[in-house]
C-alpha positions in Angstrom: 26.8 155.0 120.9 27.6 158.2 118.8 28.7 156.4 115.5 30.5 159.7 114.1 32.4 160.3 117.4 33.3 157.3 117.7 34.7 157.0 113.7 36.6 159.8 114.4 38.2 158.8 117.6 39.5 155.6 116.2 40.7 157.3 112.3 44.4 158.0 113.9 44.5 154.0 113.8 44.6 153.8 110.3 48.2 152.6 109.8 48.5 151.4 112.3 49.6 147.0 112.6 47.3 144.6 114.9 48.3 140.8 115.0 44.5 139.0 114.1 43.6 135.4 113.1 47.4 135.0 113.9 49.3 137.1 111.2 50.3 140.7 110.9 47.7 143.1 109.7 47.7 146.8 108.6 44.4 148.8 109.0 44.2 150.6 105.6 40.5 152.0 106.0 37.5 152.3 108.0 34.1 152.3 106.1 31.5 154.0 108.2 28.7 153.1 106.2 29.4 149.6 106.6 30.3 149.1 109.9 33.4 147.5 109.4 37.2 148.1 109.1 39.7 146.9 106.8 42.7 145.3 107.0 45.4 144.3 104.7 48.6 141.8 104.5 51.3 144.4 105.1 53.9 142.0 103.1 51.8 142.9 99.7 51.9 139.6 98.9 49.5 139.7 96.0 46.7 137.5 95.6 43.5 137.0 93.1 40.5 139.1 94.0 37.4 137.9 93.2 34.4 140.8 91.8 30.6 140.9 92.7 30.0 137.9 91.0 33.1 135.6 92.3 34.9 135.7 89.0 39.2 136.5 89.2 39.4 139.8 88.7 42.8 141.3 89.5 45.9 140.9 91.5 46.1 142.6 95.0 46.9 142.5 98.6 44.9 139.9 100.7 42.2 142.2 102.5 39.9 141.3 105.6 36.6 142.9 107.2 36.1 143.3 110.9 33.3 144.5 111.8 32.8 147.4 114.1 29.6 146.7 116.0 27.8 143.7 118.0 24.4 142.6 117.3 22.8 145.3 118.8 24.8 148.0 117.3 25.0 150.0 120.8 28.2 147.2 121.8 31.2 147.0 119.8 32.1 143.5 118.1 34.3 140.9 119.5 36.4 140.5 117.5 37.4 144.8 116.8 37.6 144.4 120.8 40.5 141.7 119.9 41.5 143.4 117.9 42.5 146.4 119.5 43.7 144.5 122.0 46.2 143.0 119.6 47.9 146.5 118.3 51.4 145.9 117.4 53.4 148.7 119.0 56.5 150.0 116.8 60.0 149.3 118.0 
């Protein structure tokens, strides 16, 4: 699997809302180096964030990782299969 191809073919979904772990997500970012995407609560509803050490830091929106990749890294991950799968479509 072409990693930069395939970053770049799923970019345009930044914005886009996926239902996952059964609530309302927004994807806000993909990291490449990571492997993983982001998602965040669309409502904003703040909560505490925690730094590199698991102290409260600040106030922000509640944010989740999803992986891109399976174990093997040539397979996508079950759960970005999901959720794709689970794209809200706008109204």
């Amino acid at each position: 699997m072409n990693d930069r191809d395939f970053i770049q073919r799923i970019r345009p979904l930044i914005g886009n809302h996926f239902m996952h772990l059964g609530r309302e997500w927004e994807l806000i970012e993909i990291l490449a180096d990571e492997g993983t995407v982001v998602l965040s609560d669309p409502s904003r509803r703040s909560v505490i964030q925690t730094n590199l050490f698991g102290e409260p830091s600040r106030k922000g929106p509640e944010t989740v990782l999803v992986p891109l990749y399976g174990s093997d890294q040539e397979t996508l991950s079950e759960e970005l299969i999901e959720l794709l799968a689970n794209r809200i479509t706008p109204s």
